[in-house]
Structures are given as C-alpha cells and as structure tokens.
N, C-alpha and C positions, 0 to 999 in steps of 0.2 A: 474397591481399592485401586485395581488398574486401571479404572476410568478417571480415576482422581490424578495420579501417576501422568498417566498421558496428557490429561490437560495442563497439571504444572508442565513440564516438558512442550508440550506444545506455547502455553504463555511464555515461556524461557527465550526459546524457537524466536518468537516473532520478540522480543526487546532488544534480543542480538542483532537481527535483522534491521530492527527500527535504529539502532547504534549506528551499525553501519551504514545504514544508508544516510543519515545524519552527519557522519562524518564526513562524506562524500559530498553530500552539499557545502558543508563548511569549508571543506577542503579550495573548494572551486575557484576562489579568490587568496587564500595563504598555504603556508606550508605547512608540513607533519610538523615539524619542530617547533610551529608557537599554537600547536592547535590547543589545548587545558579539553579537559574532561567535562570539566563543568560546564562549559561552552555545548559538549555532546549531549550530556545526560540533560542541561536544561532545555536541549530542542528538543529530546525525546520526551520530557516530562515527566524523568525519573528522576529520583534520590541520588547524590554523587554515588554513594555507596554502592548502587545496586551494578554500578560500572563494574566493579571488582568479581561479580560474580559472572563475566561474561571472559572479560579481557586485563594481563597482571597491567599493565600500564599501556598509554596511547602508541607506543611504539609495537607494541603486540594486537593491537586493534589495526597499526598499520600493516605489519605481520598480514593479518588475515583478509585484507583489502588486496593485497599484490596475489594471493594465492586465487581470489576470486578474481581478480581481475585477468593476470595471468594464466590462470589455468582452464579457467575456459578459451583457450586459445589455442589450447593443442587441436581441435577439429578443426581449424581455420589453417591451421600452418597444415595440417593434413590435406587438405580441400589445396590449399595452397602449392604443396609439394607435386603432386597430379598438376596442378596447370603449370607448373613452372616449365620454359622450354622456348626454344628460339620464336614459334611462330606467333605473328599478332596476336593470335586471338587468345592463347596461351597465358601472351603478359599484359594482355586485355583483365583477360579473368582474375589473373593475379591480383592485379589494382584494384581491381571491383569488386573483390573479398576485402582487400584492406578499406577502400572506403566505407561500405556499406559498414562495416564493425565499426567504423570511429562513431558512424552517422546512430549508428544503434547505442555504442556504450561511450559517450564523450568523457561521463564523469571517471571512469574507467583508466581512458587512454591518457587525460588530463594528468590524473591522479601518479601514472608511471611515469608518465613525462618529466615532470617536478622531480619525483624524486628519485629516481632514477641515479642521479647524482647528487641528492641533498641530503641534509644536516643528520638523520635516522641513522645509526648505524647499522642494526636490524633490518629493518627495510630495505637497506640498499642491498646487504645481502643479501637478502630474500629474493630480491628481484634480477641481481648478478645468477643466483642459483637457476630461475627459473628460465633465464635466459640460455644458459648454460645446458639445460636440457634440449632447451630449442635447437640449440648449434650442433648437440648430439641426435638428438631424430633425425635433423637435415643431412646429417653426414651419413647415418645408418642407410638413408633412403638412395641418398645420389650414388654410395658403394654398390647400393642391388640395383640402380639403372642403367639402359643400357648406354654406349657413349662414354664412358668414365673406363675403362680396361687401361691400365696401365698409371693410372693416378695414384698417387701416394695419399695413404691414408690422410698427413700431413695437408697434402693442398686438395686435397675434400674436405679435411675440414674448415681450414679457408674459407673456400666459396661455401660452405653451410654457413661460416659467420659474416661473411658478406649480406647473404640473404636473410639472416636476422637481422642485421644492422639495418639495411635497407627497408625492412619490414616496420620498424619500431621508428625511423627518421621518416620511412610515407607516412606512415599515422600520428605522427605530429604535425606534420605540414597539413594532414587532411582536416586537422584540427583547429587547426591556426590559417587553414582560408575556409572553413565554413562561416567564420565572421565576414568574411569580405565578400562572401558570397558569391554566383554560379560563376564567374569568369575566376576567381580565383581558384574556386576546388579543381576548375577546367585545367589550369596551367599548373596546376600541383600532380593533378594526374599524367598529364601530359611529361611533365618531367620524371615523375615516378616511372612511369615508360621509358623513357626513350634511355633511361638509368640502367633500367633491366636488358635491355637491347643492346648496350654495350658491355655489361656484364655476359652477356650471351656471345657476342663477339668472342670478345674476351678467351671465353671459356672454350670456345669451337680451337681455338687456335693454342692454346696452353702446353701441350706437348710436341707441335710447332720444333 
C-alpha cells in the first residue's frame, strides 16, 4: 500500500513540475495575466481539470514560480553579501554571481522581470515579499560588519535596498544583452560595476 502511496505522490510530484515548467515556457513571450490554463495543461498533455488538483487558479501557479524562482536566491545574495566591498575583485565576484544566475536560470529572471510590476496582484506581492526579505538579510548582515559603527539602522537599510535594487536591474540587463551578445553582456557588466563602485564611494564617505 505505501508503494502505491508513494508513486501517486511521486506522479503528482512530476505533473506539478511538468505545470510549471510549462508555464515558464509560455510565459517567455506574454504575461501572467493573459496566460488561460488551458494553454498550460494542453502543453503538458493533461486534462483542464487536473490543474485544479495542483494550483486554485494561474495567479497561484504564478504564486509558486516567484517562490522558486525567488528563493533560490537567498544562497547567491549570501555568496553575494561576502563579496560585496570596495575592492575590484570583490565587485568582480559580485557581477559574476549575478551573471552566471541569469545565464543559468533566464526563464527565472524573465519571469520576475515582467512581473515584477504587472497585472497579478498575488504575484506582485509575492515578489515585493520576497524582495523585502532580501533588503532584511542585507541589512541584518552590513549591522554585524565591520565599517558600519555608527549607522542608523535606517541608512543600512537603504543601502541593503540599493543593493537589491541593483541586484534585480543587473539581472535584467544581463538578460536583455545575452540577445545582443559578447559585447553587450561586456558593457552591462561593465556598467553593473562601475555602479557598485560608486555605491561603495558613496558609502565610504556617508557619515562624512
């Protein structure tokens, strides 16, 4: 009987799977808001119906695209928080976490891009929330480094939301020149740089 068990469960497992990544393709070229179900379930080569037993409506299948997409990003913003820091090599590494993720998960980054500010209202909060963690990790981390003594809780978290901002506008651009290819991703990086270099200025001088 639990062998039975586990393989519904495991066939369940993979339709959700096959959902989502369905919607991700569809997604590539429109938005959450004209995507129909039945557009999803006939790529996956399910029944409308069987939609209902994974996700209540497409805005809850959007729901769970931002939390994957999103949430595997807390060990990059970590990996991230360690390089961050005046020296090149620093906001070298920085950039070349965020490229290497766009280059790894485009339909991902695509995906948040769009909607980010679009027609979902679920989704967008979904992904205000998740952003909103980001700007709190960042703030929790630059309190316990060293350099920050005498900063207001207030303008760390600032500069923690700068550096999500900055984080989420390179990986669109890195996005939007892998089309144009090696000279364009070059000069997005390059920008994405010399971005954080002044943010680092910036920051050296802030109680100035």
């Amino acid at each position: 009987m639990s062998h039975i068990v586990g393989a519904r469960q495991a066939q369940k497992q993979k339709t959700r799977r096959s959902l989502m990544d369905a919607a991700l393709v569809l997604l590539e070229h429109q938005s959450l808001s004209s995507l129909g179900l039945r557009e999803v379930t006939r790529a996956v080569g399910v029944a409308p119906t069987a939609f209902y037993r994974h996700f209540r409506d497409t805005a809850d299948l959007g729901v769970a695209l931002v939390e994957e997409a999103l949430g595997s990003l807390h060990g990059m913003i970590r990996a991230a928080l360690e390089a961050t820091g005046d020296s090149e090599e620093r906001i070298d590494s920085t950039v070349g976490l965020i490229a290497r993720h766009v280059h790894a998960y485009p339909a991902h980054v695509r995906f948040i891009a769009r909607e980010r500010h679009g027609g979902v209202e679920p989704v967008r909060t979904a992904i205000g929330e998740q952003l909103r963690l980001f700007v709190e990790e960042v703030t929790a981390s630059l309190a316990a480094a060293p350099g920050f003594a005498g900063w207001s809780e207030d303008d760390l978290r600032m500069l923690a939301q700068v550096y999500v901002d900055h984080m989420v506008m390179t990986a669109s651009s890195f996005l939007e020149a892998e089309e144009g290819g090696v000279r364009q991703t070059e000069a997005a990086a390059s920008l994405a740089r010399r971005q954080l270099r002044l943010v680092s200025l910036g920051r050296r001088h802030w109680l100035d």
